[in-house]
N, C-alpha and C positions, 0 to 999 in steps of 0.2 A: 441411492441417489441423494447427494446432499440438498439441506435447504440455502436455496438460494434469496441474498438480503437483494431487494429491488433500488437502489441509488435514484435519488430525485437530480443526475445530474446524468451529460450524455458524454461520450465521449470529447477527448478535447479533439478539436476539429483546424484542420491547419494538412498545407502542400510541403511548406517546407519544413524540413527536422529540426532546425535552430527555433523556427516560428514554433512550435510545438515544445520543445525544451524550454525557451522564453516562459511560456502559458502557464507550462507545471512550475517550473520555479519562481514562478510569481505568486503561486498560492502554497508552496512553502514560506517564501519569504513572511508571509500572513505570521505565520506560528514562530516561525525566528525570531520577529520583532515581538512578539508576547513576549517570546521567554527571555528576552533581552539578551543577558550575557552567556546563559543558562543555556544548554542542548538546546533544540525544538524537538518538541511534543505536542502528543494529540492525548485529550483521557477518551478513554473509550468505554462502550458502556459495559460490551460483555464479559470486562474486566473489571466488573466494578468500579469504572470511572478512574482506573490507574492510570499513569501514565502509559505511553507510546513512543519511543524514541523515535526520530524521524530519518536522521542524518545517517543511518547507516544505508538506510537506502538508496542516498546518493552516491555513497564511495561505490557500492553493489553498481550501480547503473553505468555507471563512468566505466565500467571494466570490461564493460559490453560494445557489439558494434554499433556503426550509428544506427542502422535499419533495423537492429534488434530494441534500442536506447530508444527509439523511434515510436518500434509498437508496442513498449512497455508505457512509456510515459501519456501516450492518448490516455489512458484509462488512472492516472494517478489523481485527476479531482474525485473522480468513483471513487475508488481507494480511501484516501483522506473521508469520503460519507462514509463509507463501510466500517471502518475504524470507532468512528466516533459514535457512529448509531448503531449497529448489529447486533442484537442479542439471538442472533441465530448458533448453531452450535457449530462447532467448524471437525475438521477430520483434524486427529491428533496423532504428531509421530513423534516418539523419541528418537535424539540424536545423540549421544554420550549420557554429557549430563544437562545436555537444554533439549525444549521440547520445540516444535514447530508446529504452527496452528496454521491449518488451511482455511479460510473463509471462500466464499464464493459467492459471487453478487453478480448482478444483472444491471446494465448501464441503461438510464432512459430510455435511449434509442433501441434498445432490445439487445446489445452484444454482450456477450457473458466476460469475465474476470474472476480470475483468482489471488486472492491477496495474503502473503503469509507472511508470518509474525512469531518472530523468535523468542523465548525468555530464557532465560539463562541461569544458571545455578541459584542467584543471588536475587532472584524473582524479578528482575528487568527485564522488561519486555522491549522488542528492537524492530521496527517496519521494515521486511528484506526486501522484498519483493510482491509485483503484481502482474500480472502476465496473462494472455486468454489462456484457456482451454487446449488442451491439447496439444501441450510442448512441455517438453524435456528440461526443465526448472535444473541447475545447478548450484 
């Protein structure tokens, strides 16, 4: 059973899917304008405060349907805490030659997430995906 990071945030809350998409890329926008011309990034801790690339995980979402794009995104302010705070240890899988790190966190409200984070040959690490529990991740 992995250890789950508890998020001091709750799911994003919203009827319609744009009003919901609106919400999460409002607190992307937060880390765009940091990094100004530069990617957006988060440093995370249980990477030793490295960077986090953010932007792959929008072209990832966009590739999806809405009602998928929909129940990803509630849970992306979790996400961005998980990132940033978590020194919990995550399930590790090789993929070629990048590894993917599973985290797993618990939203305020009590609904679980999964958050996974790519790095790639070149030690970059990339935000792919965040999703609940028990679904079939591509």
């Amino acid at each position: 059973m992995p250890d789950y990071f508890q998020s001091q945030y709750s799911k994003i809350k919203g009827t319609a899917p744009l009003e919901i998409e609106r919400k999460a890329k409002a607190h992307y926008e937060i880390f765009a304008k940091h990094a100004g011309r530069r990617q957006a990034f988060i440093r995370s801790a249980y990477f030793k405060k490295e960077k986090v690339f953010l932007k792959t995980f929008w072209d990832h979402i966009y590739a999806k349907s809405r009602k998928d794009r929909e129940r990803r995104l509630r849970f992306y302010i979790c996400a961005l805490d998980l990132i940033a705070n978590t020194r919990k240890t995550p399930v590790e899988k090789a993929v070629g030659s990048d590894t993917l790190f599973r985290f797993y966190g618990k939203a305020k409200d009590g609904c679980m997430f999964i958050v996974q984070i790519k790095r790639d040959k070149n030690n970059k690490k990339f935000h792919m995906s965040v999703f609940p529990p028990h679904h079939q991740d591509d």
